[in-house]
C-alpha positions as CSV (number, residue, x, y, z in Angstrom):
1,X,23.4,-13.4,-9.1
2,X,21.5,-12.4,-5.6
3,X,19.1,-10.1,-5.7
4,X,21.3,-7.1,-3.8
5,X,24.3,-7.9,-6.5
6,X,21.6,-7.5,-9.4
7,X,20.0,-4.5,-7.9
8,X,23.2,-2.9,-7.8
9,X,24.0,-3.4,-11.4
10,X,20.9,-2.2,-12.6
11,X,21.4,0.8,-10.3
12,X,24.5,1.8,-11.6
13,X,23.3,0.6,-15.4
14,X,20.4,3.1,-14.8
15,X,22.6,6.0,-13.4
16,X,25.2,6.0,-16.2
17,X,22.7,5.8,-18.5
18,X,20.9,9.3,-17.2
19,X,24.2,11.1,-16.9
20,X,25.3,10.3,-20.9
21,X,21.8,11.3,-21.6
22,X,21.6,14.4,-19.8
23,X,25.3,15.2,-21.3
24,X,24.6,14.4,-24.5
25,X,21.1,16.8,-24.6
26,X,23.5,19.7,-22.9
27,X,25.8,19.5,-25.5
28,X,23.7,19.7,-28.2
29,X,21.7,22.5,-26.8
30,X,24.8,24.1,-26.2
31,X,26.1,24.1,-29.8
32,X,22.8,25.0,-31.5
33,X,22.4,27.9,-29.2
34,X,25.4,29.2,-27.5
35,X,24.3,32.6,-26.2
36,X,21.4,31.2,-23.5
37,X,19.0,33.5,-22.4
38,X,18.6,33.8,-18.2
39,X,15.2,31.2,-18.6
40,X,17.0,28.7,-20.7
41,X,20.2,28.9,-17.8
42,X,17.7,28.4,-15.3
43,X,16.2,25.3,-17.1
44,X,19.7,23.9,-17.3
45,X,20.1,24.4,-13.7
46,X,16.5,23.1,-12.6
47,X,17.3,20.1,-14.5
48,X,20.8,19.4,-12.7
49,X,18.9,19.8,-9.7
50,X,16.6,17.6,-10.5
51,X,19.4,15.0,-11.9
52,X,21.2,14.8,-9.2
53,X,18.3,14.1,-7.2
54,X,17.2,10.9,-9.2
55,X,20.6,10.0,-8.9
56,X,20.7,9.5,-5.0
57,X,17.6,8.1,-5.5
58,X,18.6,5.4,-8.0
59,X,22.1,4.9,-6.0
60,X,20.4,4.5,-2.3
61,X,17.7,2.0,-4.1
62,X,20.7,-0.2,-5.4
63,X,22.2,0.2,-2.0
64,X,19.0,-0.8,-0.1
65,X,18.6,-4.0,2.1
66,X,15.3,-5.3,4.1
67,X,15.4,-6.1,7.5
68,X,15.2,-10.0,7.7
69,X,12.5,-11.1,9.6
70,X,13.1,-12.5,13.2
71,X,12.8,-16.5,13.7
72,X,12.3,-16.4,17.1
73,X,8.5,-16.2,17.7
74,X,9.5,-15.4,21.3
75,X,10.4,-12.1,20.3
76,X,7.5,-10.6,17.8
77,X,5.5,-8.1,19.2
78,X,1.4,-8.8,19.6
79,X,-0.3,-7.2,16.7
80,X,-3.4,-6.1,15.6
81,X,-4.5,-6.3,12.0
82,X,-7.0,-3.2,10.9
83,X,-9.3,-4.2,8.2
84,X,-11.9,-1.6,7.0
85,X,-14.2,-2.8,4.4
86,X,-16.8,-0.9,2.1
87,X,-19.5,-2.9,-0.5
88,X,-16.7,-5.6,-1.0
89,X,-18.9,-8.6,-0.5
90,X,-17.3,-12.2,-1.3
91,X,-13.3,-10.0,-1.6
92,X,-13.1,-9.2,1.9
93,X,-12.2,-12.9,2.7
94,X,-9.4,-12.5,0.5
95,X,-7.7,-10.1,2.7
96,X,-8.6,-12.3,5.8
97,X,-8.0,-14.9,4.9
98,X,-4.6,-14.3,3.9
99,X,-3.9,-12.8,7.6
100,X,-5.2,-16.0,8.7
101,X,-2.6,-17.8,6.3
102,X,0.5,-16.3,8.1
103,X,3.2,-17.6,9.6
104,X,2.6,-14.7,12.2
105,X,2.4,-16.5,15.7
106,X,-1.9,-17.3,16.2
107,X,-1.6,-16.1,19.7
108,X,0.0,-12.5,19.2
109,X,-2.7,-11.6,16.2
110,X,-5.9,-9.9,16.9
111,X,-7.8,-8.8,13.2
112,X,-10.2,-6.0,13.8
113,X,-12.4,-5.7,10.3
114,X,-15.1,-2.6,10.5
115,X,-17.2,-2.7,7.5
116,X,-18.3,0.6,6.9
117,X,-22.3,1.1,6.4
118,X,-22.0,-1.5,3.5
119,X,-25.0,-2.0,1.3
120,X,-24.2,-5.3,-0.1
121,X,-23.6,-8.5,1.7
122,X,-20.0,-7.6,3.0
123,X,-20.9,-8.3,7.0
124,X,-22.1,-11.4,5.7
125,X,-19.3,-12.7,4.4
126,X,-16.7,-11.1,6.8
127,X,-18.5,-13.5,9.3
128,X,-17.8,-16.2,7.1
129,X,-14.3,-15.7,6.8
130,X,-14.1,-15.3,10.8
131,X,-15.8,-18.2,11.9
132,X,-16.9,-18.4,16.0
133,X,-13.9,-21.1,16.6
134,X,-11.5,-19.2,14.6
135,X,-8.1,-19.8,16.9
136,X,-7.4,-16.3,16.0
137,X,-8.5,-13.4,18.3
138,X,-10.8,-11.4,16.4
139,X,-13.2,-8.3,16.4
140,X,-16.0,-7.4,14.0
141,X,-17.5,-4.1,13.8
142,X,-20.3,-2.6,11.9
143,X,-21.0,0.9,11.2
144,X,-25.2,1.7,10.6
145,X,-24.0,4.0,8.1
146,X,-21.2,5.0,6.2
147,X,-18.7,7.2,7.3
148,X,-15.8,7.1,5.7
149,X,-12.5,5.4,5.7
150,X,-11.2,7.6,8.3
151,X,-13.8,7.1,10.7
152,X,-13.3,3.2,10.1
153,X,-9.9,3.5,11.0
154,X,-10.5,5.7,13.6
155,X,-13.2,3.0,15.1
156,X,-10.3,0.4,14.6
157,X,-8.1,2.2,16.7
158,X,-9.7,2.9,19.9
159,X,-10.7,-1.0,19.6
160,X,-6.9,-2.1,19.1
161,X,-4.8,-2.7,22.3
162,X,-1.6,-4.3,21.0
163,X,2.1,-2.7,20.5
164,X,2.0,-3.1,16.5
165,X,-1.1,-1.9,14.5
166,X,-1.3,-3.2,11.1
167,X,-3.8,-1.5,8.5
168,X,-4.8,-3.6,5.3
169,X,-6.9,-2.0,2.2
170,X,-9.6,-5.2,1.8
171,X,-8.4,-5.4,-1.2
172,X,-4.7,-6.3,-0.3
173,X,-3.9,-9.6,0.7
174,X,-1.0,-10.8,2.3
175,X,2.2,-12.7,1.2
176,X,3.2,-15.5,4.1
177,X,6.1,-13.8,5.8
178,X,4.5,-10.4,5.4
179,X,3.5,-9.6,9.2
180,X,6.8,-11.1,10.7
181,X,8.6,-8.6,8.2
182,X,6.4,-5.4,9.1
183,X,6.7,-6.6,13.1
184,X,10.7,-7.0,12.8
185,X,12.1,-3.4,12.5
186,X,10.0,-2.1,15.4
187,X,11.6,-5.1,17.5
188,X,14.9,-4.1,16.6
189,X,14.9,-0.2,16.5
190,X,12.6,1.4,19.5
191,X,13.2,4.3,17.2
192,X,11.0,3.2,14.7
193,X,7.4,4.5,14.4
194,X,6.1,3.1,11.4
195,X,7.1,0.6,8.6
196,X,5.7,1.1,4.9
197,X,5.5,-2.8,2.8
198,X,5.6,-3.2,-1.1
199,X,2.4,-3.0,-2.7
200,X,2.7,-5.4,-6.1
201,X,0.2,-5.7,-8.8
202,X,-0.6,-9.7,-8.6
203,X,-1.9,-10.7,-12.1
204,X,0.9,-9.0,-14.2
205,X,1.6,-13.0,-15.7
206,X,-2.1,-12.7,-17.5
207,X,-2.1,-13.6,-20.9
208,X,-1.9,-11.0,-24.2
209,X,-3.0,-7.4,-23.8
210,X,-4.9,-8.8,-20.2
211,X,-1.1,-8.3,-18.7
212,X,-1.0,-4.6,-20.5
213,X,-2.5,-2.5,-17.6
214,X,-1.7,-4.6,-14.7
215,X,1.9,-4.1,-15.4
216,X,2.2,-0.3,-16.5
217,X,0.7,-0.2,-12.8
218,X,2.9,-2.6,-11.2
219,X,5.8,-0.2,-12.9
220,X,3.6,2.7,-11.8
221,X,4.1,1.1,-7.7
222,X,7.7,0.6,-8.4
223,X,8.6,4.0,-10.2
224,X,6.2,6.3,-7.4
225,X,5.9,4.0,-4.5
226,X,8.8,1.4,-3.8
227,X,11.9,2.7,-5.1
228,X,11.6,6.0,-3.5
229,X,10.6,4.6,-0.3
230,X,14.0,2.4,-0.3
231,X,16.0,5.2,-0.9
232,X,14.3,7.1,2.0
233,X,14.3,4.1,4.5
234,X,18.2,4.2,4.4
235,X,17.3,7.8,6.3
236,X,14.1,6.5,8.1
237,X,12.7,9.2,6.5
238,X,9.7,7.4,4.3
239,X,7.7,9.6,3.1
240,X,4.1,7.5,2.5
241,X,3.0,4.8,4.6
242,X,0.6,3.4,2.2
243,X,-2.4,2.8,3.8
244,X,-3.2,-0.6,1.6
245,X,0.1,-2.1,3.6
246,X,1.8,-0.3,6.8
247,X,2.6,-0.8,10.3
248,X,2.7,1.7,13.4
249,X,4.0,1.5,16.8
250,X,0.9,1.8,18.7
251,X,2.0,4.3,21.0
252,X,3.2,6.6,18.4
253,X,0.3,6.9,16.2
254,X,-2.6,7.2,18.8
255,X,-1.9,11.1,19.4
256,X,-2.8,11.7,15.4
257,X,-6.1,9.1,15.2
258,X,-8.3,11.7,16.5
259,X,-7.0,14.2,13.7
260,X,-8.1,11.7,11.2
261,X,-11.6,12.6,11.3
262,X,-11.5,16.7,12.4
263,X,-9.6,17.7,9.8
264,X,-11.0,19.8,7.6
265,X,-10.1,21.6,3.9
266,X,-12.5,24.9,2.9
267,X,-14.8,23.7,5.9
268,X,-15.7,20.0,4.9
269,X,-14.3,16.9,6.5
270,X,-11.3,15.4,4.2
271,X,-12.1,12.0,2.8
272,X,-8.7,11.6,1.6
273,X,-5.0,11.5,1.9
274,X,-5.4,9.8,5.6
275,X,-2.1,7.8,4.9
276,X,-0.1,11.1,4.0
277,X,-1.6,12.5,7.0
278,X,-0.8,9.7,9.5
279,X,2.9,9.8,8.0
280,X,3.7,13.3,8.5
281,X,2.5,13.3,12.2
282,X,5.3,10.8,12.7
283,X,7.8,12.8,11.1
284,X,7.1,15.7,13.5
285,X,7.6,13.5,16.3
286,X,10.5,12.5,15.2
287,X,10.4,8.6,14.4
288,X,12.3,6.4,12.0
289,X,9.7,5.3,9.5
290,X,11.2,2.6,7.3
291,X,10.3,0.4,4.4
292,X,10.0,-3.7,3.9
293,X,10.5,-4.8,0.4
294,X,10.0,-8.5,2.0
295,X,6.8,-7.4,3.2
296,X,4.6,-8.0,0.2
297,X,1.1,-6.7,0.2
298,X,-0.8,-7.8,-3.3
299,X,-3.4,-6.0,-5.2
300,X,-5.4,-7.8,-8.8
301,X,-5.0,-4.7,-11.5
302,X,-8.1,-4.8,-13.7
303,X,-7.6,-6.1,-17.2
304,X,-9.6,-4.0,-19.2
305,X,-10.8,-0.6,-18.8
306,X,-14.5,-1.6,-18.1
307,X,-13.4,-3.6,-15.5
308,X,-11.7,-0.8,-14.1
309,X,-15.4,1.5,-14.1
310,X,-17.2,-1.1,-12.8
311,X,-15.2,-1.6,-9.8
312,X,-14.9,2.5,-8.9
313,X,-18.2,2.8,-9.9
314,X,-19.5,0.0,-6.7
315,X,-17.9,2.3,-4.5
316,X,-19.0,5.9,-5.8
317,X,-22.5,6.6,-4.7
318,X,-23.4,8.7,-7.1
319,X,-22.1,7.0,-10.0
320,X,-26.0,6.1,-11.8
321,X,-24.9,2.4,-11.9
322,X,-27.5,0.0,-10.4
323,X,-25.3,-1.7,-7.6
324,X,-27.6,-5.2,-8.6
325,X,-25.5,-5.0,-12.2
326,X,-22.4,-4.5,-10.7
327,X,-22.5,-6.6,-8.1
328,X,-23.3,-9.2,-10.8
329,X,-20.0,-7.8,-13.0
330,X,-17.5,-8.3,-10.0
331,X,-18.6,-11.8,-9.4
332,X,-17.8,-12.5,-12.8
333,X,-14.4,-10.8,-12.6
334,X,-14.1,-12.2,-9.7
335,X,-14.5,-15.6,-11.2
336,X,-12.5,-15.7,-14.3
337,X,-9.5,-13.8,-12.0
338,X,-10.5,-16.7,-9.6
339,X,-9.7,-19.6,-12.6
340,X,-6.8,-18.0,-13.8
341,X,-4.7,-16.7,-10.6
342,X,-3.0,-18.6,-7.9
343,X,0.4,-18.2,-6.1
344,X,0.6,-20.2,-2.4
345,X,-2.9,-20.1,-1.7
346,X,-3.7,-16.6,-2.1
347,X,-6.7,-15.8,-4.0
348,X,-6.9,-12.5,-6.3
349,X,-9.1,-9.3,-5.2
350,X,-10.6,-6.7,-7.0
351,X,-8.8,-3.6,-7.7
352,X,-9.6,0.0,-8.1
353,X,-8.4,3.4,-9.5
354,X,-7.6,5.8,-6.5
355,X,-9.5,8.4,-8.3
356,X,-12.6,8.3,-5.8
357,X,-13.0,7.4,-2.2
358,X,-10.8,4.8,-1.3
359,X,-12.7,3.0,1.9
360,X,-11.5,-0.5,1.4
């Protein structure tokens, strides 16, 4: 069975389900109570609203086809990959590396990495992973201090000079075909503004209770993130581009950069939300904005939930942890991820809880 004939079936397994569901609970409220009072009539009709609405969801979903990915290199746009980084130490090479692994064309990629006023050893290992004869173009930049994620990105941008901008979380690394799948859509529609790719939790095959969290989360990216995003592409009317995986024509984003940073919510500068932002900019201008389920961006869910504090806590500055002792802790997760993980070269990253600043 393909994966567009399967997706179908579970679409319309999923729909008919819902519907004798939501009959079944309308009958039964109905004969218990047959006199309904004005609140419980507007329930009932909130609730077909809402109904119907998952419905067109769930059926444009089973409906929903990616844009294949051109062969002909000829034809790909130049692109440059934005990598901000913040405290990530050794786990920004995963990202890079992974860029590096692409199929993309070498001469039409130019990865711009800012890291962020880190404390740690981050620039030192972003050099690393860019060596001087890299045959990639490349561009490092180092904030003194640290600024935020959207003055990263907003350092990123006035650097980049290439049709496509691509912006990576450092902790998302790349599946092979991932850039010629973002770069396609804008090839073939000079409608299109932005493309959003699938985020996946990468160490759901973990053994025991390990795989418990990283796949409630990967169902968690499905459920809030990917399925909805397929039935909006259909419309080019995608919501979110995530900012651990999207694409943007250059020319459409640039107006809303400088917005990034002088926005402001009850007088202080927002440290948040940048993605949301960047995404409803487009949709005033009018652009298609669709989404690549072949354009796989990977994240490594934390196992445990200590796992999960010590990673937020290395980015929260005011979390009372000695950065020495976590730093120690995420080498360790990083090596026993390190032993256990592996899937065509890509090497698993550190994950965090979006519950704080998300620089990286």
């Amino acid at each position: 069975m393909t994966a567009s004939c399967f997706r179908a079936t579970i679409g319309r397994l999923v729909a008919l389900g819902t519907i004798l569901t939501f009959v079944t609970f309308q009958y039964i409220a109905v004969k218990s109570n047959p006199q309904l009072s004005f609140y419980e009539i507007f329930l009932q009709l909130s609730s077909c609203i809402l109904l119907c609405n998952f419905l067109v969801v769930v059926a444009r979903w089973a409906e929903y086809e990616p844009i294949q990915g051109l062969k002909d290199n000829g034809r790909l746009p130049s692109i440059n990959v934005i990598v901000p980084a913040y405290n990530e130490s050794e786990f920004v090479r995963n990202s890079i590396s992974s860029v590096l692994s692409s199929d993309y064309p070498r001469d039409k990629v130019h990865i711009i990495v800012v890291d962020d006023g880190s404390t740690d050893d981050t620039w030192s290992h972003i050099q690393h992973a860019l060596p001087p004869k890299s045959s990639t173009l490349y561009t490092t930049i180092r904030h003194e201090i640290n600024r935020g994620k959207r003055q990263a990105m907003v350092t990123a941008f006035e650097v980049a000079n290439n049709e496509i901008l691509v912006t990576l979380d450092s902790d998302t690394t790349l599946d092979k075909h991932t850039l010629r799948n973002l770069a396609s859509p804008f090839v073939l529609d000079s409608d299109v503004g932005g493309v959003a790719g699938h985020l996946s939790v990468f160490n759901i095959q973990s053994q025991g209770w390990d795989s418990f969290i990283p796949r409630i989360l990967d169902c968690l990216f499905e459920q809030n993130g990917n399925i909805p995003r397929a039935a909006q592409s259909k419309y080019g009317f995608v919501t979110i581009l995530p900012g651990a995986i999207s694409a943007f024509r250059r020319d459409a984003i640039l107006p809303h950069t400088k917005a990034l940073v002088d926005t402001r919510f009850l007088g202080r500068p927002m440290r948040h939300g940048e993605d949301v932002q960047l995404t409803m900019g487009l949709l005033r201008d009018g652009w298609r904005l669709k989404y690549q389920s072949n354009a796989v961006g990977y994240t490594v869910a934390p196992e445990t939930f200590l796992k999960a504090f010590l990673i937020t806590s290395s980015r929260h500055p005011h979390s009372g942890v000695e950065h020495d002792d976590l730093l120690k802790a995420r080498q360790k997760i990083s090596t026993v991820l390190g032993a256990s993980s592996s899937s065509e070269g890509l090497r698993p990253h550190d994950w965090y809880f979006g519950t704080v600043d998300r620089r990286t």
